[in-house]
C-alpha positions in Angstrom: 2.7 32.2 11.1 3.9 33.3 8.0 3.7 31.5 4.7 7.3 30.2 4.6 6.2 28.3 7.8 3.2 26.8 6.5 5.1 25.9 3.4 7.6 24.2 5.4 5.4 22.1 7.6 3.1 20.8 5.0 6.5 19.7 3.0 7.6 17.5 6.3 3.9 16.1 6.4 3.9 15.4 2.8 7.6 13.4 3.2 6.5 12.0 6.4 3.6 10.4 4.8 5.5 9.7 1.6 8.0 7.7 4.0 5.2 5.6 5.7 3.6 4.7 2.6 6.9 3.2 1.4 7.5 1.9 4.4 4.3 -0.3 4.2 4.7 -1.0 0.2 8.5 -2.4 1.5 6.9 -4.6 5.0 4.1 -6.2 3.4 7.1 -8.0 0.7 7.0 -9.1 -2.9 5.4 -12.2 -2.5 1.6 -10.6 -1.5 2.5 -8.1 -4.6 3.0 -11.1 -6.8 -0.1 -12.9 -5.6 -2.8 -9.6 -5.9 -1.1 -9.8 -9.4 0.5 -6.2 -9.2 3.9 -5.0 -8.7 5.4 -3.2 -5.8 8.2 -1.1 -7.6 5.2 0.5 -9.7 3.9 1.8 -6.2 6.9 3.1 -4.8 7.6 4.7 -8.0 4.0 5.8 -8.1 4.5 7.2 -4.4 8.1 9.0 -4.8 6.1 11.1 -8.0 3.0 12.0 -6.9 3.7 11.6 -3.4 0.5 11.5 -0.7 -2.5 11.2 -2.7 -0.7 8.1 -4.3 -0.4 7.0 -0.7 -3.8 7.8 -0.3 -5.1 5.8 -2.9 -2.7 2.9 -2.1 -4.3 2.6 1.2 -7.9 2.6 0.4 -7.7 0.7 -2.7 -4.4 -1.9 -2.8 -3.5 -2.8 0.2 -6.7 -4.3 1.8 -6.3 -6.7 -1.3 -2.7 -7.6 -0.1 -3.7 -7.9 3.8 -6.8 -9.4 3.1 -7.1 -11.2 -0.4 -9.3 -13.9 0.5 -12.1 -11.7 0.6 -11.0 -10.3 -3.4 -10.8 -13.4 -4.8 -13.4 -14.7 -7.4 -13.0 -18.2 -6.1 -11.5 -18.8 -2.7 -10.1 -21.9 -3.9 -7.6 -19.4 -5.7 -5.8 -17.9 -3.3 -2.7 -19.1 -2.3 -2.2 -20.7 1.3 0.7 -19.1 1.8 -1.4 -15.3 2.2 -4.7 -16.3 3.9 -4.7 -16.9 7.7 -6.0 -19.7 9.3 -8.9 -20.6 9.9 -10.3 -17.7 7.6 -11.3 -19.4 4.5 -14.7 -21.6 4.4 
């Protein structure tokens, strides 16, 4: 395999994973944003730019506080209904 190959391949990874991390920025929807008190353009933005480390660090560090935020909030009394399951919050 030649370097023009390798150079190819890892571009398609990169855009594949670029593409995913938007994806998820775009399903998880403005309101959980909004709520964890940061915005969702500054990711996507964030993502097209520096591409997968930004995805990278979107996953390990902002989105468990979207999916889960009871468990990142100083009081649990402050989290809105609307983004904590169920039967989740004592």
């Amino acid at each position: 395999m030649d370097f023009g190959t390798v150079l190819i391949i890892s571009a398609v990874v990169a855009a594949v994973i670029m593409l995913l991390g938007i994806a998820d920025v775009l399903r998880l929807g403005r309101e959980r944003f909004l709520a964890a008190g940061r915005r969702r353009t500054d990711w996507i933005l964030l993502i097209i730019f520096v591409g997968p480390p930004a995805v990278l660090l979107y996953a390990a560090a902002v989105r468990p506080q979207l999916v889960h935020p009871d468990r990142y909030a100083d009081d649990p009394a402050e989290v809105p209904r609307s983004t904590v399951a169920s039967g989740n919050l004592q």
